[in-house]
C-alpha positions in Angstrom: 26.8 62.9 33.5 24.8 60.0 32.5 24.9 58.6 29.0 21.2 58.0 27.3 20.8 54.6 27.4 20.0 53.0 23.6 22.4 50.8 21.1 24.7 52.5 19.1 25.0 52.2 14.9 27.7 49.9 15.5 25.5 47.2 17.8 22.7 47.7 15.8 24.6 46.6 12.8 26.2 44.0 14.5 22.9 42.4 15.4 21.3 42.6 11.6 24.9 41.2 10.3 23.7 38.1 12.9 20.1 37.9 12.2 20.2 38.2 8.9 23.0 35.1 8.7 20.4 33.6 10.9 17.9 33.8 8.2 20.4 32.7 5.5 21.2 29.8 7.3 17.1 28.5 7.9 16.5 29.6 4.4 19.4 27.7 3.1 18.4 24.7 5.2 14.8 24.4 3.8 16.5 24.1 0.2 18.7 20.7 1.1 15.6 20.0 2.9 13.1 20.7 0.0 16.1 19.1 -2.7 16.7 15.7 -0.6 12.8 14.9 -0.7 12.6 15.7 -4.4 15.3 13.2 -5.0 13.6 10.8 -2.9 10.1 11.2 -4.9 12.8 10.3 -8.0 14.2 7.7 -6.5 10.5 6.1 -5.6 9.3 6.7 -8.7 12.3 4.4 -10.2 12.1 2.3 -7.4 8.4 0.9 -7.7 9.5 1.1 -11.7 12.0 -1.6 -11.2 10.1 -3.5 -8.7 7.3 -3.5 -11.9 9.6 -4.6 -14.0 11.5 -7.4 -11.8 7.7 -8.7 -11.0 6.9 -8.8 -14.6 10.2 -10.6 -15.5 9.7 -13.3 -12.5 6.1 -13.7 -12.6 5.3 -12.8 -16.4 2.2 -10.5 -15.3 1.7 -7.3 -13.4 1.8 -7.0 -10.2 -2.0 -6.2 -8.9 -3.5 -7.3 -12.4 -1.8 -11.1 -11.4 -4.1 -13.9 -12.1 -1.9 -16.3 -10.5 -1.4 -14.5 -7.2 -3.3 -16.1 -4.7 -1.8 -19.8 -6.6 1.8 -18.3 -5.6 1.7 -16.1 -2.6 -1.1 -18.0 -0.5 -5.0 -17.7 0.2 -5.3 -14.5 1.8 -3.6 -12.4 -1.3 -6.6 -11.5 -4.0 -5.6 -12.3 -7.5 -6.3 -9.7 -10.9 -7.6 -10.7 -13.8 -4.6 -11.0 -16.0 -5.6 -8.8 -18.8 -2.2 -6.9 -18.7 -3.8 -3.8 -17.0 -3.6 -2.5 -13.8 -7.5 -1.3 -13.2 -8.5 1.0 -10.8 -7.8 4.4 -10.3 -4.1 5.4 -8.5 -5.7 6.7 -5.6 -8.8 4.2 -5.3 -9.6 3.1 -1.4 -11.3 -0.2 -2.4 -8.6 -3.4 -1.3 -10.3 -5.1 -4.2 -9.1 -2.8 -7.0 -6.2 -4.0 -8.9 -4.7 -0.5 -8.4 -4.2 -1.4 -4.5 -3.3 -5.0 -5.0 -0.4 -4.1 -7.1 1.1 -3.2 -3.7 -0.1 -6.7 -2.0 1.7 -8.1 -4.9 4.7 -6.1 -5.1 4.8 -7.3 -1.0 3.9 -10.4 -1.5 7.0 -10.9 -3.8 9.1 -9.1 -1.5 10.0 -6.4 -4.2 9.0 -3.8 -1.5 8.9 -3.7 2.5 5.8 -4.6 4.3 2.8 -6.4 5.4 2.3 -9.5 2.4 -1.2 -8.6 2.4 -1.5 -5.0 3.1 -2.8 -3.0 -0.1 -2.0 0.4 1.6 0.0 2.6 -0.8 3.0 3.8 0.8 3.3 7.6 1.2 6.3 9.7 -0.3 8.3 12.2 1.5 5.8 15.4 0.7 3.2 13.0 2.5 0.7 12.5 -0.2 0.4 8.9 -1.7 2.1 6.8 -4.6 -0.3 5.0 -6.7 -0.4 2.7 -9.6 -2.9 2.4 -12.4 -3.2 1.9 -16.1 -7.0 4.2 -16.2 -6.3 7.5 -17.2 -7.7 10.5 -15.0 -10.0 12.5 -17.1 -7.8 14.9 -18.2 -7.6 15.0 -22.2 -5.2 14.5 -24.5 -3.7 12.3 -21.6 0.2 11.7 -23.5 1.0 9.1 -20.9 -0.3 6.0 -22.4 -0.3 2.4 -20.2 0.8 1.9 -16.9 2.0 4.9 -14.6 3.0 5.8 -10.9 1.2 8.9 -9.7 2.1 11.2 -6.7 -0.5 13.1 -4.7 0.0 16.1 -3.1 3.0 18.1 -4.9 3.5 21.6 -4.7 3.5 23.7 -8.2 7.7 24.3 -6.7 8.0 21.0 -7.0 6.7 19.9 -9.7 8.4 22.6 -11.4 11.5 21.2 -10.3 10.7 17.7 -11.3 9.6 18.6 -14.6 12.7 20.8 -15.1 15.2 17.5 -14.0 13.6 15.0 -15.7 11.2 15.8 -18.6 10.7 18.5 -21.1 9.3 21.2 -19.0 5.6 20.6 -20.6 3.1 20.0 -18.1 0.9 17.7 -20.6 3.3 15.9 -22.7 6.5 13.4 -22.0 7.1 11.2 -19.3 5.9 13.9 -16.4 2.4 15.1 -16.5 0.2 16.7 -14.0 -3.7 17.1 -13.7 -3.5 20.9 -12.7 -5.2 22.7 -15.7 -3.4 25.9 -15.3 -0.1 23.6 -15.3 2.5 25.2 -13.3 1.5 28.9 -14.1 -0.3 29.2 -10.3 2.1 28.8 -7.5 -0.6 27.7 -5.0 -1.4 24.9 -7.5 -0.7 21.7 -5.7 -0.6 18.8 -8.2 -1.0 15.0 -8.6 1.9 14.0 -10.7 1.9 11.1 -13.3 4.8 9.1 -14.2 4.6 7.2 -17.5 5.9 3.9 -17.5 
């Protein structure tokens, strides 16, 4: 006689032993993945900090509100007005804006990688933009006062995260702050995060 074909307890549980450590493994690899581009948002973030501050040491002015710009890098890089404030908002698309010729300037100087006159902001790794800018956004009280790098395009997990490592886990105050008005209480929330200087 014939045996009915069909797996027995045994097979079946072999195959949801290997499935499931299947999952555990894709699930665990989407962590490092999600944890190495969270450090690298903090180590731009301290990266176009110190190229601010090496720019402002060499130069004595900001990069993108520099005067004497166009004197010291050549004709085709666009100068600011010197008033010690980067204008323009983080995310403006007009070259002319002292918010994108902070990154001509930052180039220019060879503090960062790329095209002397470009002004394109660079993108981080959870491909939204980095931006510059001393305007606040709209959002009142704004805490950050000054100068500060902003990120577009962060998840609420993220910013959770980022708040968590390296602020005070308040979503309007201290050196982390994000434009989301429901902070990070919504998990489809994706924010624009603001670094003070």
């Amino acid at each position: 006689m014939k045996q009915p074909a069909g797996w027995t307890l045994v097979e079946i549980a072999i195959v949801m032993v290997v499935i499931s450590l299947l999952l555990g493994g894709v699930l665990k690899g989407q962590e490092i993945l999600t944890n190495a581009k969270i450090k690298k948002i903090e180590n731009d973030y301290n990266g176009v900090k110190v190229a601010i501050y090496l720019y402002q040491n060499r130069y004595a002015a900001l990069p993108g509100d520099d005067g004497g710009a166009k004197m010291r890098f050549g004709e085709e890089i666009t100068g600011g007005d010197g008033n010690r404030f980067i204008n323009g908002v983080f995310d403006s698309t007009e070259d002319t804006d002292e918010s994108r010729l902070f990154w001509s300037h930052l180039r220019s100087a060879e503090l960062i990688a790329g095209e002397k006159s470009s002004t394109e902001q660079p993108l981080h790794a959870f491909q939204g933009i980095i931006g510059v800018s001393s305007e606040t956004w709209g959002r009142s009280p704004f805490a950050i006062v000054g100068t500060f790098v902003a990120f577009t395009n962060i998840s609420n997990k993220v910013a959770l995260i980022l708040e968590t490592r390296s602020d005070d886990n308040d979503p309007y105050r201290g050196i982390i702050e994000t434009d989301a008005m429901d902070g990070y209480d919504n998990p489809a929330t994706v924010h624009n995060l603001y670094f003070g200087l």
